[in-house]
C-alpha positions in Angstrom: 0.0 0.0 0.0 1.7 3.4 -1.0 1.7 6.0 1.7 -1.0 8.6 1.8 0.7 12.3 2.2 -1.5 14.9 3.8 -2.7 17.7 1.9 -0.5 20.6 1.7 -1.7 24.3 2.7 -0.7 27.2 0.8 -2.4 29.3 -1.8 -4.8 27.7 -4.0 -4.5 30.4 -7.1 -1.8 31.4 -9.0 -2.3 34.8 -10.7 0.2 35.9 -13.8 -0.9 39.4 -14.0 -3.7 39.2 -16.6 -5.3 35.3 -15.6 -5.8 33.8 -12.8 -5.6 29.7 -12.1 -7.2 27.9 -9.7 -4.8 25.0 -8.2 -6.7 22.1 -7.2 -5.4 18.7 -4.9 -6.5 15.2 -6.5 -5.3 12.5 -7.1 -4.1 11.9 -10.9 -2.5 8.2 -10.2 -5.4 7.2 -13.0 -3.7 9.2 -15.5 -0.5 8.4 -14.5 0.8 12.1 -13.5 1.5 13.6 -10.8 0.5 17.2 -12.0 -1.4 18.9 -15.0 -2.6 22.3 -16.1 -6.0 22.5 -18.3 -5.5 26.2 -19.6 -8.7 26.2 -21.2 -9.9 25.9 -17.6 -7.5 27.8 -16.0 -6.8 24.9 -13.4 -3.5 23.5 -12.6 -4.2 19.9 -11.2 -1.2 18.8 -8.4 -1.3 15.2 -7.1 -1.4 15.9 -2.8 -0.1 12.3 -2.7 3.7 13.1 -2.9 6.5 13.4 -0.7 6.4 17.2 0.2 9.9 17.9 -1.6 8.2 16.1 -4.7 4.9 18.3 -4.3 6.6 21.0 -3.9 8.9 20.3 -7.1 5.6 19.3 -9.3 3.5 22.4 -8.2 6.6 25.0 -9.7 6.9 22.8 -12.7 3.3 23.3 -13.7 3.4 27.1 -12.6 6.2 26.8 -15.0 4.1 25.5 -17.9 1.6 28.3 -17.3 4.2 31.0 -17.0 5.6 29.5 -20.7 2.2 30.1 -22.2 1.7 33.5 -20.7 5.3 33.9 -22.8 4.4 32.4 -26.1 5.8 29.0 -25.2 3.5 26.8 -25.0 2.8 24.6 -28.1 5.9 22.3 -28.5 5.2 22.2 -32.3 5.1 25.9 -32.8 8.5 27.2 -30.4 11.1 28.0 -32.7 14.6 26.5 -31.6 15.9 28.3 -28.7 19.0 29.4 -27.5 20.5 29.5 -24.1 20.3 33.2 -23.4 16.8 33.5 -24.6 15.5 30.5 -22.8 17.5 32.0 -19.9 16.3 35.7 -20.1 12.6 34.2 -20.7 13.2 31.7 -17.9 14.1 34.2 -15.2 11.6 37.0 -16.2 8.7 34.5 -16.1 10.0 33.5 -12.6 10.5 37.1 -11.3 6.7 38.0 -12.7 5.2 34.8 -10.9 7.1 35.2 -8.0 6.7 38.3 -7.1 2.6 38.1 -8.1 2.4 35.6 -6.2 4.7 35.5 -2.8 3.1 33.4 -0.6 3.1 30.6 -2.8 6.6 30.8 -4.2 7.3 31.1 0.0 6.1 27.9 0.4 7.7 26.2 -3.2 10.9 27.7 -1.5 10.8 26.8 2.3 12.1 24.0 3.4 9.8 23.7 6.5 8.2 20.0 5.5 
């Protein structure tokens, strides 16, 4: 039997400056992920059933896909190839902009209080 992990608290949007996403805890072991962001819902799906340094890791990768789409990354087909110093440059801007609209929630990506 795999362990059950408890829910995690923290802020349950994230906001990008012109959208906002609701972030919702459920299990996605039917689907075989452990996070997943429906932008045509504006909901970013995180699996509560992790290991908190795992949570923690899968909730900023999916704020990651939504600040790539906010940044005109987000069909694989359609991105161009990219350099280092523009994936870079987009890379830290996008984090800067979500961090800094949202604080509390980067607080707890960041804290290491488990």
């Amino acid at each position: 039997m795999s362990k059950k992990f408890p829910k995690y608290t923290h802020p349950m949007t994230v906001f990008t400056g012109i959208k906002t996403f609701d972030i919702k805890q459920s299990s996605l072991k039917k689907d075989n992920l452990y996070g997943c962001v429906e932008f045509h819902k504006y909901l970013l799906t995180v699996d509560p059933n992790q290991r908190p340094e795992d949570y923690k890791g899968t909730l900023f990768h999916e704020i990651c896909h939504i600040g790539y789409e906010i940044f005109g990354l987000n069909d694989d087909d359609e991105i161009p190839t990219l350099g280092n110093e523009f994936l870079t440059t987009v890379t830290a801007n996008m984090i800067q902009q979500m961090a800094g609209l949202n604080p509390e929630l980067f607080r707890f990506i960041f804290t290491n209080d488990d």
